[in-house]
N, C-alpha and C positions, 0 to 999 in steps of 0.2 A: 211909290217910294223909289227912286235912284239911287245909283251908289255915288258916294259922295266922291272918288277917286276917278272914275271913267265913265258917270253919266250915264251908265245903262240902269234900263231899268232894275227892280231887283226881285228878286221873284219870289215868293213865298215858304218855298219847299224848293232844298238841292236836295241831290242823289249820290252816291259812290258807294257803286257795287252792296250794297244790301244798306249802307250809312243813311239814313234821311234826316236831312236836319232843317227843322223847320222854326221861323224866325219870326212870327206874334204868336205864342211868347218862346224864345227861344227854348228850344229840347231837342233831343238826337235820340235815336231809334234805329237799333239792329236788327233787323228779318223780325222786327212786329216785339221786339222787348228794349223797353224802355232806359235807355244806359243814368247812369247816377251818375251826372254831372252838376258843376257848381252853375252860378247863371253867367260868370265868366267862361270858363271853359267851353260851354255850349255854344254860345255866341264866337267865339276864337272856332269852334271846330266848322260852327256854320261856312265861314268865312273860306276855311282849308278846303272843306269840300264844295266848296262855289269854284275859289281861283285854283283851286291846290296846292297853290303858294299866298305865300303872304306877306310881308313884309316885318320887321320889329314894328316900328311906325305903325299901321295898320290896324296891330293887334294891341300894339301899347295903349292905344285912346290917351286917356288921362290919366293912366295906373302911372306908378313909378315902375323903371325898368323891370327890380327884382321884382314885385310883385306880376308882373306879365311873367316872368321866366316861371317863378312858382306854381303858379296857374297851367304851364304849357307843361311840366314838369308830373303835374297830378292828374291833368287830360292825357299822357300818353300811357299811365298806368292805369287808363278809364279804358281807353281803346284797349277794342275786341281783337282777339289772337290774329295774326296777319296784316294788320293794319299798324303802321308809325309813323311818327314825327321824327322826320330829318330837319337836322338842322345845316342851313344856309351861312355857311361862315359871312359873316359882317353885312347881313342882307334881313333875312329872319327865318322861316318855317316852311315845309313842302311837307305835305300827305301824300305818303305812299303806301302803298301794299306789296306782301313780300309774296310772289309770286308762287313761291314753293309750300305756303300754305292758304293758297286760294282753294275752292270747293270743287273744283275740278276733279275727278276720280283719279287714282292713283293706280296706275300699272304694277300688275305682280308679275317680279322678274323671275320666281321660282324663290327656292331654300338659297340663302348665304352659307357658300361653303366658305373653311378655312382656310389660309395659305400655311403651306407648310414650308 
C-alpha cells in the first residue's frame, strides 16, 4: 500500500515515543495498553504519528469539516498525559509532546523555601 499524497510506501505500524499505531485494522497502543478510540480517531492519530502533521484535507477524507473537528476534538481527550494536538492555524493538526511531562527522571532540587 502507498500513501496516496507522496507515493511512499506505507508501512504497517508508526511509533512515537511509547504511541504505536497500527493500520489493518487501525488501533493505538500506549507502552502495551490499548487507548479507546473511535475507528476515526485511530486512523487520524495513525496519520499524526506517521507525518506529525497533517493537514485538514488529509484528515477530512469525506467527513464534513465539523465532523473531522469533533473527532480531533475526542482524540485529544483520548491522548495519554504529555502528548497534544496542536492546532495549525488555516493548515490542519501537528502531534506533539510537552517536554515537561516526558518519562524522563526529574531532579530534586531540595525543600521549597518561602520568600519572605
Amino acid at each position: 500500500m502507498t500513501c496516496p499524497h507522496c507515493g511512499a510506501p506505507d508501512p504497517g505500524t508508526v511509533t512515537f515515543d511509547g504511541l504505536v499505531a497500527h493500520r489493518e485494522p487501525f488501533r493505538v497502543n500506549y507502552r502495551g495498553r490499548r487507548l479507546d478510540l473511535t475507528l476515526r480517531q485511530a486512523e487520524m492519530l495513525y496519520k499524526l504519528i506517521r507525518f506529525r502533521r497533517a493537514s485538514f484535507e488529509s484528515l477530512q477524507g469525506d467527513q464534513a469539516f465539523k465532523s473531522m473537528q469533533s473527532a480531533v476534538h475526542g482524540l485529544r481527550r483520548q491522548l495519554p498525559q504529555g502528548f497534544f494536538i496542536r492546532s495549525i492555524h488555516g493548515w490542519g493538526y501537528e502531534l506533539a509532546q510537552d517536554e515537561r511531562a516526558s518519562t524522563a527522571p526529574v531532579k530534586d532540587y531540595g525543600p521549597i523555601m518561602a520568600l519572605e
